[in-house]
C-alpha positions in Angstrom: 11.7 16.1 -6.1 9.5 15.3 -3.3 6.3 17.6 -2.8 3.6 17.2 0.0 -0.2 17.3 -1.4 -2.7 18.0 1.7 -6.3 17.5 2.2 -9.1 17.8 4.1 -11.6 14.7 3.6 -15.2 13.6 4.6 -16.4 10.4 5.3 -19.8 9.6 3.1 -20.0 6.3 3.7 -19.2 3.6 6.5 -20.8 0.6 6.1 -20.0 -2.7 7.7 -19.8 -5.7 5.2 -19.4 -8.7 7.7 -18.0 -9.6 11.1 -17.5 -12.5 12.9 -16.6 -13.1 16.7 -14.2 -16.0 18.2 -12.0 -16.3 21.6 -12.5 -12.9 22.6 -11.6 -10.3 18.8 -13.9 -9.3 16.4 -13.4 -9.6 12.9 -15.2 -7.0 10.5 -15.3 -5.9 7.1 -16.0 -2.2 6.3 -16.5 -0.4 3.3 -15.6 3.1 3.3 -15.9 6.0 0.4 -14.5 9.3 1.2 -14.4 13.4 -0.4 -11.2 15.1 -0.4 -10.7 19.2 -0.8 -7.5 20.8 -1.4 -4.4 20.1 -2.9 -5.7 16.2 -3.5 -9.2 16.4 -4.8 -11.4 13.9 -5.4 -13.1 10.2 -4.5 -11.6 7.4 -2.7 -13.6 3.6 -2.1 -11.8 2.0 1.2 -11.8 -1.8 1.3 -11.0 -2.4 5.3 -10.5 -5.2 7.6 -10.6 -4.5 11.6 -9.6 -7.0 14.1 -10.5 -6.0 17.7 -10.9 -7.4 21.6 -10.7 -5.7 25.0 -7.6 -4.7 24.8 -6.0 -3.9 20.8 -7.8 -2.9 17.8 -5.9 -3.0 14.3 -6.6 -2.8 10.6 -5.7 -3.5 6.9 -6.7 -1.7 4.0 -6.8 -0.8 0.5 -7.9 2.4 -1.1 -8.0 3.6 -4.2 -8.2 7.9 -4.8 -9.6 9.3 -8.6 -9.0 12.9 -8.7 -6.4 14.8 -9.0 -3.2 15.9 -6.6 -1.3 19.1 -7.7 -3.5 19.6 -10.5 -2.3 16.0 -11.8 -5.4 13.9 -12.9 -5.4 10.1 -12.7 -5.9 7.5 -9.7 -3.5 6.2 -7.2 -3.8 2.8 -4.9 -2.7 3.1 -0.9 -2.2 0.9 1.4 -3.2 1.0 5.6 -2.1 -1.1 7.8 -2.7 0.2 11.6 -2.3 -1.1 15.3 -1.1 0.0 18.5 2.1 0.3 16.8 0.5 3.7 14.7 -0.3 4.1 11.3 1.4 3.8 8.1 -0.3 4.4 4.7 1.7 3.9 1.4 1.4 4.0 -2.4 1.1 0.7 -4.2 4.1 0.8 -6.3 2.9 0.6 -10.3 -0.6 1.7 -9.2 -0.9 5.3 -10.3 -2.2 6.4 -13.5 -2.8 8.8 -16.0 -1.0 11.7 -15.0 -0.1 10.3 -11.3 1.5 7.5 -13.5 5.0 6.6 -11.4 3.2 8.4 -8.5 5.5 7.0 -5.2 5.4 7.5 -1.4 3.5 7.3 1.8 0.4 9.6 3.9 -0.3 10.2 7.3 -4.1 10.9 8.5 -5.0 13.8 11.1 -8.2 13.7 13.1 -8.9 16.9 15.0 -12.3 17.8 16.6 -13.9 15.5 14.0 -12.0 17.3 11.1 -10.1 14.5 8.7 -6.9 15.7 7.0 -4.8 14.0 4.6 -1.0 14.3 3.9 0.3 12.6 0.9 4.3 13.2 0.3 4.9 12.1 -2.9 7.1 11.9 -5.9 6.4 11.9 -9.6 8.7 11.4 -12.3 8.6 14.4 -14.3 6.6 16.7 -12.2 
């Protein structure tokens, strides 16, 4: 059965790691950690790589969530990738654990006046 977990989520930390500058696009390495409230609660530490020029920006990423979704406890892994093509965000299959064990599907982020919500629909054997 597929159920839909949302969230709203702060940013505490941004914080560039490297970058590097050739032809014309930027290369960068952030790392991000994030606070979600709601139906997914908990930590999340983003491992992100931008590439950007005048005219496209895009980025890769990994994140991995501890908390809980639904009430469910464990930790789940997702993965960005993001471009002038939009956004897609899904769960690493095999990544969940604990109680998010099996844990499969995709996200969608919302920005808003500066407010950051989350969307995970999911499905998890036995829920």
């Amino acid at each position: 059965m597929t159920r839909t977990a949302v969230a709203a989520f702060e940013l505490d930390k941004w914080e560039p790691q490297a970058q590097d500058e050739a032809g014309g696009t930027a290369f960068a390495q952030v790392l991000i950690e994030k606070t979600f409230t709601g139906a997914a609660e908990g930590t999340s530490r983003v491992e992100m790589l931008t590439a950007s020029n005048e005219t496209s920006r895009a980025y890769v990423a990994f994140e991995r969530f501890t908390g809980s979704v639904d009430g469910r406890k464990g930790s789940f892994v997702l993965r960005h990738a993001a471009g002038d093509e939009g956004l897609s965000l899904v769960l690493l299959p095999g990544s969940g654990t604990d109680e998010l064990a099996g844990i499969s599907g995709s996200a969608d982020i919302d920005i808003d006046e500066g407010k950051h919500t989350f969307t995970l629909v999911y499905d998890l054997p036995g829920a």
